[in-house]
C-alpha positions in Angstrom: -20.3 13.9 8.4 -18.1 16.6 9.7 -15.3 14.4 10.6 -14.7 13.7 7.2 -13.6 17.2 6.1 -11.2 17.8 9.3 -8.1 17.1 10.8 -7.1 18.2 13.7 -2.9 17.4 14.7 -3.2 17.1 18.5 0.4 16.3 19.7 -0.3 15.7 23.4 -3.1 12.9 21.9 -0.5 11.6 19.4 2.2 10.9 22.0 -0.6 9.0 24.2 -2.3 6.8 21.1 1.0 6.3 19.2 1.3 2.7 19.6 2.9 0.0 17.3 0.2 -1.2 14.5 -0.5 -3.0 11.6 -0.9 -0.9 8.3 -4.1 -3.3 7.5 -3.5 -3.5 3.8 -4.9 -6.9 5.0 -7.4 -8.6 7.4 -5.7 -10.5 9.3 -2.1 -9.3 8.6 0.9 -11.2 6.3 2.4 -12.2 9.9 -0.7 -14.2 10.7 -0.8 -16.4 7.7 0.3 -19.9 7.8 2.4 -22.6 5.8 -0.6 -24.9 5.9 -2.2 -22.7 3.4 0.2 -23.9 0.3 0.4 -23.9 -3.7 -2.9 -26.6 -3.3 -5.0 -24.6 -1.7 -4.0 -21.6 -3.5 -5.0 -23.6 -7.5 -8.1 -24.9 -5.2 -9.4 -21.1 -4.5 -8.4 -20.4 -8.1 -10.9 -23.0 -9.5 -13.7 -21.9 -7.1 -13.8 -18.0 -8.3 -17.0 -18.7 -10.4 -18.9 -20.7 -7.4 -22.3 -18.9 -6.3 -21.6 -17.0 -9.9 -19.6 -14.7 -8.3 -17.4 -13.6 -11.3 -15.0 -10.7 -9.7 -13.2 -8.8 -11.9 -9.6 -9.0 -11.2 -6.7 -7.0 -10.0 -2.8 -8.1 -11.1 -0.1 -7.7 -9.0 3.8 -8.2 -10.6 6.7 -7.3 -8.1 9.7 -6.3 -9.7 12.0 -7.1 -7.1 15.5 -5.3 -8.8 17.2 -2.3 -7.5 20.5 -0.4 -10.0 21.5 1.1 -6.3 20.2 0.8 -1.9 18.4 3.7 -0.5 19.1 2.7 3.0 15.6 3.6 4.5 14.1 0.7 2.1 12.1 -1.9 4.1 11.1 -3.2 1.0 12.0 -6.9 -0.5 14.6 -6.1 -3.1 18.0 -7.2 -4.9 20.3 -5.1 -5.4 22.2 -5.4 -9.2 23.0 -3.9 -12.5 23.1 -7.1 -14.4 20.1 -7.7 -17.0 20.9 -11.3 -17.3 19.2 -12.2 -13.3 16.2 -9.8 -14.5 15.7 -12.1 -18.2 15.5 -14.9 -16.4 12.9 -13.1 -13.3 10.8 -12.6 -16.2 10.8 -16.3 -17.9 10.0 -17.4 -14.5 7.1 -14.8 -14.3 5.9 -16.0 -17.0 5.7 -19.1 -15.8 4.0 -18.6 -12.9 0.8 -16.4 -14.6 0.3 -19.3 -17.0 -0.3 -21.3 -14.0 -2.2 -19.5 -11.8 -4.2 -18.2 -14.9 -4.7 -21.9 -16.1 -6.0 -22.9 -12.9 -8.2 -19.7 -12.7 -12.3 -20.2 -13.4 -14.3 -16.9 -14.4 -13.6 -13.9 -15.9 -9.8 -13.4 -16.9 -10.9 -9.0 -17.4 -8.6 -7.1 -15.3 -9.8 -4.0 -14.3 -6.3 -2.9 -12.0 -2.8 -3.6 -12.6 0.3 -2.4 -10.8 4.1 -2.7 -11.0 5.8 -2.7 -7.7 9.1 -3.2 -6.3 12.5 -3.0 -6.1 12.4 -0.7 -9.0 10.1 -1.9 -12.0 11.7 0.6 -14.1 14.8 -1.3 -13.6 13.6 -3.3 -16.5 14.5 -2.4 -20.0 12.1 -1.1 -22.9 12.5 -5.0 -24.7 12.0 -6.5 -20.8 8.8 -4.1 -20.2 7.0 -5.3 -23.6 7.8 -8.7 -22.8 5.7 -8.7 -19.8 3.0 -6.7 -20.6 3.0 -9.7 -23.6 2.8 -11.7 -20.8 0.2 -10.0 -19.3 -1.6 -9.6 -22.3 -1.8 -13.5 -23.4 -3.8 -14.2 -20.5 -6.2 -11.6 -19.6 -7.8 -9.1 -20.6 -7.1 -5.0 -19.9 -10.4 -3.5 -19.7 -10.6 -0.3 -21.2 -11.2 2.9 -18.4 -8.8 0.1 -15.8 -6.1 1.6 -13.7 -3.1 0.5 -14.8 0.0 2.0 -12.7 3.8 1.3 -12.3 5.9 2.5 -9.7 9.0 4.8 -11.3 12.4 5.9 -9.9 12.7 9.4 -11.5 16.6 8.8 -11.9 16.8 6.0 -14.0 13.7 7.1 -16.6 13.5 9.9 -19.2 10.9 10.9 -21.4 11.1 7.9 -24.3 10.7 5.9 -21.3 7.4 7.1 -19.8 6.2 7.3 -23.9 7.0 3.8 -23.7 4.5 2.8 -20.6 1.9 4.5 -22.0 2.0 2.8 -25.5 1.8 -0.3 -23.0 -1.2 1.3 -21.7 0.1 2.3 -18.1 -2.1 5.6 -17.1 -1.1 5.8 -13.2 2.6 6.5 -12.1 3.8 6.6 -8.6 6.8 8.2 -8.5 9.6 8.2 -5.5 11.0 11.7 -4.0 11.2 11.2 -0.5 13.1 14.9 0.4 14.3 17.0 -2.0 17.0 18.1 0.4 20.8 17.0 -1.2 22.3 15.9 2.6 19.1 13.9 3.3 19.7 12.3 0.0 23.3 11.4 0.7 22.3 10.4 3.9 20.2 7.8 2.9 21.9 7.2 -0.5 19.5 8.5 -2.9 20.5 11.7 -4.8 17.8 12.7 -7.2 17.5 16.5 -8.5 14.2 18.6 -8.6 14.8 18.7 -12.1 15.2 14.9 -13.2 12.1 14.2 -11.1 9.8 17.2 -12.9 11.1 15.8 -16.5 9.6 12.4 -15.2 6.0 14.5 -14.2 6.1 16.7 -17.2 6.4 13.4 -19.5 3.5 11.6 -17.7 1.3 14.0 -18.5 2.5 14.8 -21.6 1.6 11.2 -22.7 -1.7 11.0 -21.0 -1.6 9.5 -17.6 -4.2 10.1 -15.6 -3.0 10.4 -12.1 0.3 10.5 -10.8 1.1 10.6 -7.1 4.3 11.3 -5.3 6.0 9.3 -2.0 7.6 11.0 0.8 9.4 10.3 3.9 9.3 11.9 7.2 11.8 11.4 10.6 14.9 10.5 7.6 18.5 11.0 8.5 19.0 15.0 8.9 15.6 15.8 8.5 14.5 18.9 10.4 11.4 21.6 10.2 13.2 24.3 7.9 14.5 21.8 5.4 10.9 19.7 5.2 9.2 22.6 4.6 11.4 23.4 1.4 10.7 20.3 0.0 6.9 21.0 0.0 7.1 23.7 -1.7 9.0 22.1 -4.4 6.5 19.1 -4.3 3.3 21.6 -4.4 4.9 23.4 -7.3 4.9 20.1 -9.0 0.8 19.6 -8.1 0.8 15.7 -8.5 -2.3 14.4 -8.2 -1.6 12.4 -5.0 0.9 12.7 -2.4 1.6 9.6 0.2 3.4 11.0 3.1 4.7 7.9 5.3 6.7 8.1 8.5 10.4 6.5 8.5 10.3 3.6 10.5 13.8 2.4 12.1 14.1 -1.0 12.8 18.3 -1.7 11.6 17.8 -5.0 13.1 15.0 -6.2 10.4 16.8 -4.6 7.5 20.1 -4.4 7.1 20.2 -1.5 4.9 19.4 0.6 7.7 22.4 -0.2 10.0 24.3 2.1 7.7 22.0 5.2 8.9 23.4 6.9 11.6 21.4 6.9 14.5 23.1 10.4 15.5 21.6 11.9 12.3 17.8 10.5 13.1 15.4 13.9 14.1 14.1 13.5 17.4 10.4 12.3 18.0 9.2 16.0 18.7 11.3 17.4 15.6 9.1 14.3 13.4 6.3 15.5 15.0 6.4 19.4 13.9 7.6 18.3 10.3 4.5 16.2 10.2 2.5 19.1 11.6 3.9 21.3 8.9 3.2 18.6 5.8 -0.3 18.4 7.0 -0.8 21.9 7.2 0.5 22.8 3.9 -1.0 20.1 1.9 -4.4 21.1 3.2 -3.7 24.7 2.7 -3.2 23.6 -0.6 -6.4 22.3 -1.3 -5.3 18.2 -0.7 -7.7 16.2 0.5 -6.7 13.5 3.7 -7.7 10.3 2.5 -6.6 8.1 5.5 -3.1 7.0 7.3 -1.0 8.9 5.1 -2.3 9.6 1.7 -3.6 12.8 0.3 -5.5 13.6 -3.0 -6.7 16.6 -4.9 -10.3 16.7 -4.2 -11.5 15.7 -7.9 -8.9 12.6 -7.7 -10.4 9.4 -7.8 -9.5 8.5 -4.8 -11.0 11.7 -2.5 -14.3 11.3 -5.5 -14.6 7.7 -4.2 -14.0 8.2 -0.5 -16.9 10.8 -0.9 -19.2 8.1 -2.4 -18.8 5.3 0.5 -16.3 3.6 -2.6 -13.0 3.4 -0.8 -11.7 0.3 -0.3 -7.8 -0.6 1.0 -5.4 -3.4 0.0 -1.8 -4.4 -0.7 -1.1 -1.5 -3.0 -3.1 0.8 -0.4 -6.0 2.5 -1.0 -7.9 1.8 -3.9 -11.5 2.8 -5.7 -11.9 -1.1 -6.9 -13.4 -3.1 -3.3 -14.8 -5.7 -5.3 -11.6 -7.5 -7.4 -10.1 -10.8 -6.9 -6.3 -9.9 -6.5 -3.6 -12.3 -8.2 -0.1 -11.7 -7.4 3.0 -12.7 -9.4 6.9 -12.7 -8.0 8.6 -13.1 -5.1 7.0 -12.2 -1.8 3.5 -10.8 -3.9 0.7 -11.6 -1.7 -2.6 -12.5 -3.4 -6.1 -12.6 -2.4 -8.8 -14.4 -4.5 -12.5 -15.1 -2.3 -12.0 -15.5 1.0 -8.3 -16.2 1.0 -4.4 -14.5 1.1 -1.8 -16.6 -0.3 1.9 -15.2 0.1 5.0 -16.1 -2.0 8.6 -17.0 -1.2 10.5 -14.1 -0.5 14.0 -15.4 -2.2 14.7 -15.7 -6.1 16.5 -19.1 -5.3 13.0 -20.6 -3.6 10.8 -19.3 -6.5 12.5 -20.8 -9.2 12.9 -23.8 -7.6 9.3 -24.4 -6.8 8.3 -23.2 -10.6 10.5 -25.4 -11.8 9.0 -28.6 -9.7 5.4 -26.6 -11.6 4.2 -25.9 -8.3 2.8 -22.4 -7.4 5.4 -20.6 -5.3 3.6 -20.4 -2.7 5.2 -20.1 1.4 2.1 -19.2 3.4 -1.5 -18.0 3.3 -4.7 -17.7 5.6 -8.2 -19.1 4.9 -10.5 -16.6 6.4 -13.4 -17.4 8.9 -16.9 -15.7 9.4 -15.5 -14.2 12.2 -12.0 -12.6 10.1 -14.6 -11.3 7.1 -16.3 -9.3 9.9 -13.4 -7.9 11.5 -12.0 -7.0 8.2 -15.1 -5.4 6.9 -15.0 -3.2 10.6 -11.5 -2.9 9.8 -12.1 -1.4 6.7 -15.0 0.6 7.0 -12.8 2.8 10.0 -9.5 2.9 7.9 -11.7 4.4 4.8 -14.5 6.3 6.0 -13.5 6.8 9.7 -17.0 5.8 10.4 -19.1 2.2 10.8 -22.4 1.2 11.0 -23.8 -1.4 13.1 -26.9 -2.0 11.1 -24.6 -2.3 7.7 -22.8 -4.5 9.7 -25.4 -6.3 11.7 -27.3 -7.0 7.8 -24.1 -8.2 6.4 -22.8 -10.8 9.2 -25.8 -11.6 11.1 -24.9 -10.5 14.7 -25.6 -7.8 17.1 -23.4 -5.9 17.3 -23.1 -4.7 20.7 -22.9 -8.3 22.1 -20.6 -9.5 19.8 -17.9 -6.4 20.3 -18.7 -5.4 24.0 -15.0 -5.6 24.6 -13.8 -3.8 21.9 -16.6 -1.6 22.7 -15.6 -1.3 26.4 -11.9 -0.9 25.2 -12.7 2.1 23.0 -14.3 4.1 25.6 -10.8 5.6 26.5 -10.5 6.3 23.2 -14.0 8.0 23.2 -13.1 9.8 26.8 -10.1 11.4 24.7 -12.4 12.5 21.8 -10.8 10.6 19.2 -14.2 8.8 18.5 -17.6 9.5 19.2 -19.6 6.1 20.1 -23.7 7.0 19.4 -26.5 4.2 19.9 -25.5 2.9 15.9 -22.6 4.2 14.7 -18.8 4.9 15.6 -17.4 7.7 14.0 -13.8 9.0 14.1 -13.3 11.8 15.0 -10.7 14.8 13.7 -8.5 14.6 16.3 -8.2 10.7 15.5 -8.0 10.7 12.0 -4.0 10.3 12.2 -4.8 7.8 15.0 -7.1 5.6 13.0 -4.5 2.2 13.0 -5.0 2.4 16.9 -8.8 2.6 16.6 -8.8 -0.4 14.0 -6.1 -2.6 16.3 -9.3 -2.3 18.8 -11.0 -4.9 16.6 -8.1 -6.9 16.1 -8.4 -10.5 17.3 -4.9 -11.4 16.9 -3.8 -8.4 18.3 -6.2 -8.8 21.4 -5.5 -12.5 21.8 -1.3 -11.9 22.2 -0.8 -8.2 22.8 2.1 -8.2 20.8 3.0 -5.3 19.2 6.8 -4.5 18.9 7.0 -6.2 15.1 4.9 -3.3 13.6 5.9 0.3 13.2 4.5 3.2 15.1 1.1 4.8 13.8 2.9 7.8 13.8 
């Protein structure tokens, strides 16, 4: 379809559709999960993997929750600390916890994804690293051809470093840059050179990894056009493989970091706007391909080759080419999903141990899904990855009619339809160009939750 080779940047539609959203990484969001769903239920969906011989492969999840130094943007669950000691004993307790959830697991125990998140998983040493992957390695199974990726901060690694990952048989990197610009790094206290971060790029590909994509921020602390656009061209003349470009939401009174941002400093919503304009022009320009929300891809990356093929799936991690793996996360605050189910972690290192050391599964909270939370997130999906659903796909798969069962939504979308962000035909909806950047909104139409209480001031801005 045509839609899926344009963008269009519309600002007068953006300011009218840019509402507060969910990202959807999940279906129905972390905020809707509850403390009823606990460490039993969690070993009882564990044990059930193999029922209706349903044998998933499987995807690990490890957060790495240790920071050397705070960028203040960071939203993220972290700790900040230079002392090894609290990450040795993070790493016993790890181990603890995949030995449980992998002794209560039925099926298959072949991984065919892995990833390292954080905090900063490079925070751990070379000894710390091989530990894990041990770990890792004691109770499943890497298949060969998998994607196995680690997050990297560019200033604490160097090339015996990324060497290292590989040997452990990491081939995807993800590596932080945010802006290139030195008084947007002080501003948000992360200085990092051009130069450290290409040593970092040149390494992973000297040692074979197969993709490496690169983060950055937009609407940070003294941000403007001129200074953006610099930092592209320093990003394009590194070519990774994928870019992620996410928008700077400010919300100092969720995390404390950001209370030491000035507000003063913050670009103003029509200055975010144009720098946004300009990233999305120059990454296309460049040949980048706009996967969804706000990742990019070079058009024979794995990513744009499976979004092509109807492949694309999203989760926790983001978007992903593996739609069919049970997801088993390890640490604090990892959220996993195995069948029908989401199971969160406790969020503080104090909890975790605890609970590990009562040999209970750390679980805080989780969600059981219904029929009617598979079909929303299949919707949900299918708009966020291909910007384009199917009744009949969907009226095969859940048994409904479409049309009656989403008149609502239906009716609610026909703003949305008026504005020409998606074209509504007698069997499909398709998104259209100008509401490719707008496709959270579109999804939140389909939202139960989000129907059922309006609320909307806990999430950040589509845009």
């Amino acid at each position: 379809m045509d839609n899926q080779k344009e963008l269009v940047f519309d600002p007068q539609l953006i300011r009218r559709f840019d509402v507060n959203g969910p990202r959807y990484t999940s279906y129905p969001t972390a905020d809707r999960f509850v403390e009823a769903f606990n460490a039993d239920a969690l070993e009882h969906w564990l044990g059930r993997r193999t029922v209706g011989g349903l044998g998933r492969p499987l995807s690990l999840y490890f957060h790495i929750p240790f920071c050397n130094t705070i960028c203040y943007y960071c939203a993220c669950n972290k700790i900040i600390t230079k002392d090894h000691g609290r990450s040795a004993k993070y790493l016993q307790y790890l181990a603890k916890e995949v030995a449980m959830q992998a002794g209560s697991l039925t099926g298959s125990h072949e991984v065919i994804q892995l990833h390292l998140g954080g905090g900063t998983p490079t925070f751990l040493s070379h000894d710390e690293m091989r530990q894990l992957m041990a770990t890792v390695r004691e109770h499943f199974t890497l298949l060969p051809g998998g994607e196995y990726s680690i997050e990297v901060d560019p200033r604490k690694v160097d090339f015996e470093t990324v060497a290292m990952l590989a040997e452990l048989g990491f081939n995807r990197m993800s590596i932080g840059v945010q802006d290139f610009n030195i008084d947007v790094q002080r501003a948000v206290n992360r200085v990092q050179s051009f130069d450290e971060t290409k040593l970092v790029l040149d390494s992973a590909r000297q040692t074979g990894f197969e993709s490496i994509s690169m983060d950055l921020i937009y609407g940070l602390p003294k941000q403007n056009v001129i200074s953006f656009n610099r930092t592209l061209e320093q990003v394009l003349e590194l070519s990774p493989d994928r870019i992620s470009l996410y928008s700077y939401a400010h919300l100092p009174g969720l995390f404390k970091p950001q209370r030491r941002i000035d507000p003063a400093d913050m670009p103003s919503a029509d200055t975010k706007l144009q720098i946004l304009q300009l990233a999305i022009r120059r990454l296309t320009e460049a040949g980048y391909v706009y996967i969804g929300m706000d990742h990019f891809a070079k058009p024979d990356d794995e990513l744009a080759v499976a979004q092509r093929q109807g492949r694309l799936h999203r989760n926790f991690q983001g978007y992903s080419t593996h739609a069919d793996c049970d997801l088993l996360a390890f640490g604090v605050s990892a959220i996993s999903k195995v069948g029908t189910t989401y199971a969160q972690n406790v969020k503080t290192l104090d909890e975790y141990y605890d609970i590990l050391d009562q040999d209970r599964l750390p679980v805080l909270r989780g969600i059981e899904l219904t029929p009617d939370d598979i079909l929303r997130r299949s919707i949900i999906q299918a708009l966020m990855c291909h910007f384009e659903l199917s009744f009949d796909a969907i009226e095969q798969a859940h048994m409904i009619d479409f049309r009656k069962y989403f008149a609502d939504e239906l009716a609610d979308l026909a703003e949305m339809a008026k504005a020409g962000l998606v074209k509504i035909e007698d069997r499909w909806i398709s998104v259209q160009a100008p509401g490719r950047l707008l496709v959270r909104g579109i999804a939140m139409v389909f939202d139960k939750f989000l129907r059922a209480d309006r609320e909307r001031a806990r999430y950040s801005k589509v845009i």
